[in-house]
N, C-alpha and C positions, 0 to 999 in steps of 0.2 A: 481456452483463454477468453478473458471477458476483456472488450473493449468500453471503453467508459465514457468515449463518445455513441452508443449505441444508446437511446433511450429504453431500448428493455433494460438494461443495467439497471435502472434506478430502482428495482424493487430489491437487490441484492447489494447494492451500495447505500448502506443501513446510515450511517451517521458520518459527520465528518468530510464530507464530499460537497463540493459546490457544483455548481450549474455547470453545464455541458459547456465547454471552451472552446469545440471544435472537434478537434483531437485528443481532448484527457479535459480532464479535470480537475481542478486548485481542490488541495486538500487544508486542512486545520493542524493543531496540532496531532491530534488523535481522529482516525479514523477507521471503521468496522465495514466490514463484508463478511457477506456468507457467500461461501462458494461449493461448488459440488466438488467433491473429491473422487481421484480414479477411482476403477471399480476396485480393485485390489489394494487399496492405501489400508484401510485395516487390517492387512496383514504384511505389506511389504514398506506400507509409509507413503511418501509421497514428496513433491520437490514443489515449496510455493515460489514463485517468480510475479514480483512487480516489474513493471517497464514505466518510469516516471523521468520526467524533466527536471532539471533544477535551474532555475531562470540567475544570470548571471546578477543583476538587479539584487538578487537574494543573497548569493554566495558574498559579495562584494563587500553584502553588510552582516554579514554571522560568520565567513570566513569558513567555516564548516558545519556540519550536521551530522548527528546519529539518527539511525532508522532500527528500531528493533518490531519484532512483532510477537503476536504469543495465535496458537494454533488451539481453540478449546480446551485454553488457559495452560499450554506449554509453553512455555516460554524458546526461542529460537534466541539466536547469537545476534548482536544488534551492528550493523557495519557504520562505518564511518565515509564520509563523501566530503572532497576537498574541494571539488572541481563543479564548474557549472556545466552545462549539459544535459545530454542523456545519462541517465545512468540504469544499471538494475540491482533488485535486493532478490537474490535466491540463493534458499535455504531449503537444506533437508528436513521434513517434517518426519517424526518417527509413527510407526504404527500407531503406536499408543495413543496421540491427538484427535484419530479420529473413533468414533462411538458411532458408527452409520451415519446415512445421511447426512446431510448439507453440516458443511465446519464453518465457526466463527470466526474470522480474524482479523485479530484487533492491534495497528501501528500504531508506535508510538514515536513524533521527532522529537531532540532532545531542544532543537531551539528552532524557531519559526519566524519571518517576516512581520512583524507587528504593524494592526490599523494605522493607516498615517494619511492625512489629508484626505481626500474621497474615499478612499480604500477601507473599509468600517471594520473587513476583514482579517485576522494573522493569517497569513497565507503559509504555507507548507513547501509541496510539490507538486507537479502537474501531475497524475497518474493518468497513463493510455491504457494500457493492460495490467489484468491481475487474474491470477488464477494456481491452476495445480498443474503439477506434471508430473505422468507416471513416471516408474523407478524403473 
C-alpha cells in the first residue's frame, strides 16, 4: 500500500492529486496512479483498495458521491458513499487488467466540492492509501 502523505508517492500519484495534507491528500474530480501489482495479479488478478476521507463540509453539500475506477482501461463497479467519514473503495481487479509491470488507475467521482471563496480548487476526497492486494 502506498501512503500519499509520503513524499516518494509523488512520482506515482500521476495527476489529480494535490499537495500533501498531512495524512492524504485532496483529490479532483479524476485522478491517476500507477501502482505495482502483486507478483501473481496476471494470473490470479488482484484486489485494488483506496482508504480515503470524505469531509462532512462536502457530504453536507452533494448529499452523496460515486467513486468508480478503471484498471488499464477495465472498468470496475463504481460504489456509492452517503456518509462523511472514512470510507474505502475495494474492488477485485481481474487478471486481464494487468499486461506486466506497473497498472494505471484512473477514478472517477461522479460530483465534487466546487471552487468557492479562497478555495480555487473542486475538491473530491482525502486519499491516505492506495494500492493492490493480493488474492
Amino acid at each position: 500500500m502506498l501512503s500519499t502523505a509520503d513524499p516518494r508517492a509523488d512520482k506515482q500519484l500521476i495527476s489529480g492529486f494535490f499537495g500533501n495534507e498531512g495524512l492524504g491528500r485532496w483529490t479532483g474530480r479524476t485522478f491517476r496512479a500507477v501502482l505495482k501489482p502483486p507478483p501473481a495479479a496476471g494470473r490470479k488478478g488482484a484486489i485494488v483498495v483506496v482508504r480515503f476521507g470524505v469531509p462532512k463540509s462536502s457530504m453536507d453539500v452533494l448529499g452523496s458521491m460515486h467513486l468508480s475506477a478503471t484498471v488499464n482501461g477495465v472498468a470496475l463497479a463504481p460504489q456509492e458513499y452517503i456518509r462523511s467519514g472514512e470510507a474505502d473503495y475495494i474492488r477485485d481487479v481481474p487478471a486481464t487488467a494487468f499486461r506486466g509491470g506497473n497498472a494505471t488507475v484512473d477514478f472517477v467521482l461522479d460530483k465534487v466540492l466546487p471552487a468557492s471563496g479562497n478555495e480555487r480548487r473542486d475538491l473530491g476526497v482525502v486519499v491516505t492509501t492506495i494500492g493492490f492486494e493480493a488474492k
